[in-house]
C-alpha positions as CSV (number, residue, x, y, z in Angstrom):
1,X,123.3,98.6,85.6
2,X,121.5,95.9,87.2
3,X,123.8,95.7,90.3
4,X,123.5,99.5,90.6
5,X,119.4,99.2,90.5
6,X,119.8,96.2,93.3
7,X,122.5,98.1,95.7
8,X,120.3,101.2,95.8
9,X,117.1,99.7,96.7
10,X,119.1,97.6,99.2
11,X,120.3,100.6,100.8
12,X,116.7,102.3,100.0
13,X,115.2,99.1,101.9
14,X,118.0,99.4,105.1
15,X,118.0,103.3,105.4
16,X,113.9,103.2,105.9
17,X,114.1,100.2,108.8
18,X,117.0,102.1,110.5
19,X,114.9,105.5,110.0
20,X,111.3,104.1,111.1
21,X,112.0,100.5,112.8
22,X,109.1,98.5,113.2
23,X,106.8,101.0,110.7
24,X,109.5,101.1,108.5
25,X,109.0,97.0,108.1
26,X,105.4,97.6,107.8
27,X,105.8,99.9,105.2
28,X,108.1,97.8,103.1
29,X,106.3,95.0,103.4
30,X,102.6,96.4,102.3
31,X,104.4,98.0,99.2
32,X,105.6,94.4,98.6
33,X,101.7,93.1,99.1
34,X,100.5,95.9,96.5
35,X,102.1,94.1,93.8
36,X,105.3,96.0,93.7
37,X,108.4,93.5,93.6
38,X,110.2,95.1,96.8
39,X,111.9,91.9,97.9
40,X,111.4,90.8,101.2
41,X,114.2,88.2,100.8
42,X,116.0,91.8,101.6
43,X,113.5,93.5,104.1
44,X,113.1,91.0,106.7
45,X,117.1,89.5,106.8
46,X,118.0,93.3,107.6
47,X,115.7,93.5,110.5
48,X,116.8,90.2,111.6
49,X,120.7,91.9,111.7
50,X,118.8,94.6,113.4
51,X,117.0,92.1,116.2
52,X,121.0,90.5,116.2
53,X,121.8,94.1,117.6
54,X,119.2,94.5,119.9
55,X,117.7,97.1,118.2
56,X,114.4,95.5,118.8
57,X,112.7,92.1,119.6
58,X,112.5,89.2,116.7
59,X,108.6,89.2,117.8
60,X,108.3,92.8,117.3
61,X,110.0,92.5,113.5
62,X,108.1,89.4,112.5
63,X,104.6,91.1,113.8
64,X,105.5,94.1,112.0
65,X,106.1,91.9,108.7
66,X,103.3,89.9,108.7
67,X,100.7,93.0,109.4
68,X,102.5,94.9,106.7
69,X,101.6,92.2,103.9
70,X,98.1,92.3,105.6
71,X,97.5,96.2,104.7
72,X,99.3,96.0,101.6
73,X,96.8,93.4,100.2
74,X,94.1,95.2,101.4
75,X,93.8,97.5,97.5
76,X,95.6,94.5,96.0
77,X,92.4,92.2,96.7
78,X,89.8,95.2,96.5
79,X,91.2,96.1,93.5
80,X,90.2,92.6,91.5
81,X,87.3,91.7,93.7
82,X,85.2,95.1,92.7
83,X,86.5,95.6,89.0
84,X,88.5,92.7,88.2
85,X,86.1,89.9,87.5
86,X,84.2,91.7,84.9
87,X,87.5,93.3,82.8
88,X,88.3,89.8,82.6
89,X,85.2,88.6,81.6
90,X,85.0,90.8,78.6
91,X,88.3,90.9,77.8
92,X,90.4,88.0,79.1
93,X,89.9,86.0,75.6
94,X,92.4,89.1,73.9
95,X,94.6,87.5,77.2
96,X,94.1,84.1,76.6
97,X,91.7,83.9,79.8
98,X,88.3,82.1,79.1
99,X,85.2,82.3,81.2
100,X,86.2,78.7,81.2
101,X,89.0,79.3,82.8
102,X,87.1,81.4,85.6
103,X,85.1,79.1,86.4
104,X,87.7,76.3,86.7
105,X,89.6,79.1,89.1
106,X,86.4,79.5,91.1
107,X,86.2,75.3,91.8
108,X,89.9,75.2,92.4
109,X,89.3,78.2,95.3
110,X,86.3,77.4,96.9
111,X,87.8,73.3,97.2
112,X,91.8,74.3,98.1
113,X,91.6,78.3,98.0
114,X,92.3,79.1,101.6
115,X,94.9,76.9,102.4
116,X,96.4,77.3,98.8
117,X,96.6,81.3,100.1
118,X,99.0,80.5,103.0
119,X,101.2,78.1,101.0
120,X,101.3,81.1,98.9
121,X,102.5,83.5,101.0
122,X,105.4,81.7,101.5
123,X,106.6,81.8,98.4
124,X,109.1,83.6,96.8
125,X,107.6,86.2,93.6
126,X,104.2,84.2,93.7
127,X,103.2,86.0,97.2
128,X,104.0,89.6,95.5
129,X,101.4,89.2,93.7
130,X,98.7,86.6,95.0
131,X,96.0,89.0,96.5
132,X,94.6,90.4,93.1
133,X,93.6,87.0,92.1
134,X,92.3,86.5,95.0
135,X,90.0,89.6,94.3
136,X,89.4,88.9,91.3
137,X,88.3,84.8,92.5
138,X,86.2,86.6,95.4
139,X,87.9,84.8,98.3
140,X,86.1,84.9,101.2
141,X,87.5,88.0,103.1
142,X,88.2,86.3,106.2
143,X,89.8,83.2,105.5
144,X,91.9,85.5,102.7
145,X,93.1,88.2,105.3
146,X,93.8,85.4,108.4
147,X,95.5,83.4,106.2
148,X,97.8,86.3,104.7
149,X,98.5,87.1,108.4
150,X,99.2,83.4,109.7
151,X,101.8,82.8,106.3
152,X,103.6,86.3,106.3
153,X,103.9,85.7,109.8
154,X,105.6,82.4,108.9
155,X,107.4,83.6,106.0
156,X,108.5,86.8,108.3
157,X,110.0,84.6,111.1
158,X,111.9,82.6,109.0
159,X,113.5,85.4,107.4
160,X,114.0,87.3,110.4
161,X,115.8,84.2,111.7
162,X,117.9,84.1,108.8
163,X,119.2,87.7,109.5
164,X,119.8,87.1,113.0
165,X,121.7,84.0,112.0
166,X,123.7,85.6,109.3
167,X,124.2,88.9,111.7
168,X,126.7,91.1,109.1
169,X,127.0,88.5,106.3
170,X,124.3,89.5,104.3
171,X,126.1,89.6,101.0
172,X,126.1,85.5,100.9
173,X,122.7,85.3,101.9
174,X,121.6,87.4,99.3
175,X,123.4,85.5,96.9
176,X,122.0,82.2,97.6
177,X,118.8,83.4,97.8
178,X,119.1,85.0,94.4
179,X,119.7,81.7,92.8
180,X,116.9,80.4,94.1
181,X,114.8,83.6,93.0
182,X,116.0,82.6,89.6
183,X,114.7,79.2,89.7
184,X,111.5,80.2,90.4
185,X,111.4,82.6,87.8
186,X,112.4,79.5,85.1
187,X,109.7,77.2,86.5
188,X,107.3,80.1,86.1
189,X,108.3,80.5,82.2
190,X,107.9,76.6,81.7
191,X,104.8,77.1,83.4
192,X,103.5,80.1,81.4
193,X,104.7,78.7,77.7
194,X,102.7,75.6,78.9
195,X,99.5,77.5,79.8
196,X,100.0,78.9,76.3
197,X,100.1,76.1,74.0
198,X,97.2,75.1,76.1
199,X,95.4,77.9,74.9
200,X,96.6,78.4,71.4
201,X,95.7,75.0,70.8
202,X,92.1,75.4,72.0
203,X,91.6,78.8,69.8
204,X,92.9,76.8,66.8
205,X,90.2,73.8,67.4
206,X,87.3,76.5,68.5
């Protein structure tokens, strides 16, 4: 079932670039940003085997990447910076989230928060998924949206390049990047049973 699920929102994903082009990457890109997992690992290496054909210009699909993720975190970050902060507040303890924790989130943002946001968006899952904290942490607007821009832009060249590279093949490179897809997911569950011992511990001791 899970193969079905992937091969239709791969050809979902294919048949909206060949449709719309350039808008179509936008598209798929600012869904991705709205915290929908819509890979880009598959967006971008299609419009790379698209450039390959001269369908249009690597600039052109890279730009289009990069401004998608841009719009798409625009709700994403509005979204925690208006009501975020205070749902947490009142109920992040039934979450595990202390004010504590908020406020440690706040020092760790305002000393490494804007570069930390352009590592992140080149990173697989984490950059899905990055803006609402970013709300919710009140990043300054700015430094959030230029830094979204300058990492997609990054993160969309390099997977563009991939797909020029890879022209047709795109059943390997979706396999190799899969495994790596599944290591982040691991490190994230070591991660997240860490951060809960951590916390579990410090309810039994309060």
């Amino acid at each position: 079932m899970l193969d079905t699920i992937l091969a239709n929102l791969i050809s979902f994903i294919e048949n909206v670039i060949t449709a719309m082009g350039p808008l179509g990457i936008s598209l798929l890109m600012a869904i991705e940003s709205c915290n929908i997992p819509l890979p880009s690992e598959a967006i971008l290496p299609f419009a790379g085997y698209l450039v390959s054909k001269g369908v249009f210009n690597i600039h052109v699909a890279a730009f289009a990447g990069a401004f998608g993720c841009v719009l798409g975190s625009i709700p994403s970050y509005y979204l925690g910076y208006i009501g975020g902060r205070p749902f947490v507040e009142k109920y992040g303890k039934y979450f595990l989230v202390s004010k504590k924790d908020l406020e440690d989130a706040d020092k760790w943002v305002e000393k490494y928060g804007d570069w930390s946001f352009f590592i992140c968006r080149m990173l697989p899952v984490v950059r899905t998924f990055i803006s609402l904290p970013a709300g919710i942490l009140r990043a300054k607007k700015r430094f959030f949206f230029t830094f979204t821009f300058l990492g997609s832009l990054v993160w969309s060249y390099l997977l563009v390049y991939v797909g020029v590279k890879m022209g047709q093949n795109m059943e390997a490179f979706k396999h190799i990047w899969h495994k790596f897809d599944v290591a982040i997911v691991v490190v994230c569950f070591v991660l997240g049973c860490l951060y809960l011992y951590k916390h579990f511990k410090h309810l039994k001791e309060s």
